[in-house]
One Martini backbone bead per residue (centre of mass of N, CA, C, O) as a GRO file, in nm:
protein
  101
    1UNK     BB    1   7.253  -1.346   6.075
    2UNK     BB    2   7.032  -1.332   5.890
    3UNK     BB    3   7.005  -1.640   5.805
    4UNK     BB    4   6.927  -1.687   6.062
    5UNK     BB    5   6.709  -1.604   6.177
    6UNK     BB    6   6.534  -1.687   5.947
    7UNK     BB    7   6.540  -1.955   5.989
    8UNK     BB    8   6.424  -1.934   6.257
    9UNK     BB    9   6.156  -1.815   6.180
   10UNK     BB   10   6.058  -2.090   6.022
   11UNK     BB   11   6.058  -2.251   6.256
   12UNK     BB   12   5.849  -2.099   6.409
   13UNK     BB   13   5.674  -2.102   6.159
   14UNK     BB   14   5.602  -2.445   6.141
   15UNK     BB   15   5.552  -2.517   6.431
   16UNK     BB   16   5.313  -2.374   6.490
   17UNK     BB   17   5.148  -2.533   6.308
   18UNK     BB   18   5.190  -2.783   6.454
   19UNK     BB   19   5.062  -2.696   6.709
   20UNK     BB   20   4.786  -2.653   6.642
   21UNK     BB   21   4.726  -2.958   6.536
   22UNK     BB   22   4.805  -3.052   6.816
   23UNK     BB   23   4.592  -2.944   6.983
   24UNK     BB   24   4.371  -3.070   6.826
   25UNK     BB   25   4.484  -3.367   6.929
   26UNK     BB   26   4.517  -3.315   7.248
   27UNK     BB   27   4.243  -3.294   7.348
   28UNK     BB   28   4.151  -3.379   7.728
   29UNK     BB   29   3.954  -3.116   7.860
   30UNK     BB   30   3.645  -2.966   7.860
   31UNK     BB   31   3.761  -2.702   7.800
   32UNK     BB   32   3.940  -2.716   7.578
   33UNK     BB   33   3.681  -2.791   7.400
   34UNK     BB   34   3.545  -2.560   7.453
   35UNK     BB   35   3.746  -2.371   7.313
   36UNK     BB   36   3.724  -2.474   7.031
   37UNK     BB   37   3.412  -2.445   7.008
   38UNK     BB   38   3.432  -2.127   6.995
   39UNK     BB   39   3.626  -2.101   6.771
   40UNK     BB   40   3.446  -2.269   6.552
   41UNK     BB   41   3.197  -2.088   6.576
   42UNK     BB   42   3.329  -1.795   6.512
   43UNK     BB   43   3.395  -1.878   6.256
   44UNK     BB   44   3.138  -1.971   6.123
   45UNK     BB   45   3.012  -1.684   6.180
   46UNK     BB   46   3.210  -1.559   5.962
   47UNK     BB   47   3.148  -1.719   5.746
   48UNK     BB   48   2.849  -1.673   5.689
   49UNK     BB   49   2.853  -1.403   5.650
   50UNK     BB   50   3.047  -1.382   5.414
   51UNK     BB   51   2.825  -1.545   5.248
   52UNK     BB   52   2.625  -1.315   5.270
   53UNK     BB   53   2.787  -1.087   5.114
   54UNK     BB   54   2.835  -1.262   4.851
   55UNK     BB   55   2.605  -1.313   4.792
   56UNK     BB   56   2.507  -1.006   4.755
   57UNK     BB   57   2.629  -0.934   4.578
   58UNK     BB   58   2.582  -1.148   4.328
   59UNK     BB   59   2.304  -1.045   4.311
   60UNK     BB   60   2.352  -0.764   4.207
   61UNK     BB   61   2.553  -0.881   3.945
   62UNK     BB   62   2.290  -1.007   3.805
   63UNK     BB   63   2.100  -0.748   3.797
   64UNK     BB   64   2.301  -0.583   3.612
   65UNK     BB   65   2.344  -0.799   3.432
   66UNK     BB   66   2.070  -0.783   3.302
   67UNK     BB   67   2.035  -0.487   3.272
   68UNK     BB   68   2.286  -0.470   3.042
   69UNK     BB   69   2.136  -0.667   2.850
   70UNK     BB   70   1.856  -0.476   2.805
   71UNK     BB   71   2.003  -0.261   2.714
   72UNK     BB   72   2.126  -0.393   2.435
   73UNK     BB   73   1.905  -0.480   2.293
   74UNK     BB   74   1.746  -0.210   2.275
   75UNK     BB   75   1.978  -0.097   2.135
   76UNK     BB   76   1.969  -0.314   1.881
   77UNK     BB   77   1.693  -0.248   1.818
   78UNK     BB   78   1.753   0.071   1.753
   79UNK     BB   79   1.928   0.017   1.541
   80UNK     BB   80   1.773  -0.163   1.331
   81UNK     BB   81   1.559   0.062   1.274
   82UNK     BB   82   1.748   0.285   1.151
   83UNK     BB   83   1.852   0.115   0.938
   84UNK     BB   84   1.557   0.069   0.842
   85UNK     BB   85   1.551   0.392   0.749
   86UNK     BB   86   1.792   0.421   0.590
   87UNK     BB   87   1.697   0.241   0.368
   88UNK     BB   88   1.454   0.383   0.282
   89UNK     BB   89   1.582   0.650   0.240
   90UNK     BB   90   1.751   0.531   0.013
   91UNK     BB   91   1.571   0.453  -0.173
   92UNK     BB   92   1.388   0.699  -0.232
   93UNK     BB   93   1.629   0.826  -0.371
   94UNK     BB   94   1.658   0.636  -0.571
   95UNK     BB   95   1.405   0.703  -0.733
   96UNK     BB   96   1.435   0.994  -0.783
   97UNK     BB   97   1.697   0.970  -0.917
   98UNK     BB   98   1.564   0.822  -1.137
   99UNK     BB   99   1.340   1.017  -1.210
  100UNK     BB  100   1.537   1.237  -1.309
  101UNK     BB  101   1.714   1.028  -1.518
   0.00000   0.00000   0.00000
C-alpha cells in the first residue's frame, strides 16, 4: 500500500507539471491571459532582485578578492626585503668571520 500511495504521488505530481504547461497552452480568454502576464511579471520581479543581490555579491567578491592580491604582494615584497636583509647581514658576518680567520 505504501509503494500504491508513493506510485500515486508521482502520478499526481507528473500530472501537474503537465497541467501547468497544458494550461498555459491553452490561455483562451483575455483574464486567464491577464493572470499569466502578472505570474510572469512577478517571476520576472523576484529574477531581477536576485540577479541584483548576486551582482552585488559578486562585486564585494571582486573587491575582497583585489584587496587580498594587494595585501599579498605587499607581504611577498616584504618577504623580498628581509630576505634581502638577511642576505646582507650574512655577507657582513662572512666577512667579519674571514677577517678574524
Amino acid at each position: 500500500s505504501a509503494q500504491i500511495a508513493d506510485l500515486q504521488q508521482k502520478l499526481l505530481d507528473a500530472d501537474n507539471g503537465g497541467r501547468a504547461k497544458q494550461r498555459w497552452d491553452n490561455i483562451a480568454t483575455i483574464l486567464e491571459a491577464k493572470c499569466g502576464l502578472k505570474y510572469l511579471l512577478r517571476e520576472l520581479v523576484s529574477s531581477k532582485v536576485q540577479e541584483s543581490k548576486l551582482e552585488s555579491s559578486l562585486q564585494q567578491s571582486k573587491a575582497s578578492c583585489a584587496d587580498m592580491q594587494k595585501m599579498l604582494m605587499e607581504e611577498r615584497n616584504h618577504v623580498t626585503e628581509m630576505e634581502a636583509g638577511f642576505q646582507n647581514q650574512l655577507l657582513v658576518q662572512e666577512q667579519q668571520h674571514q677577517e678574524k680567520v
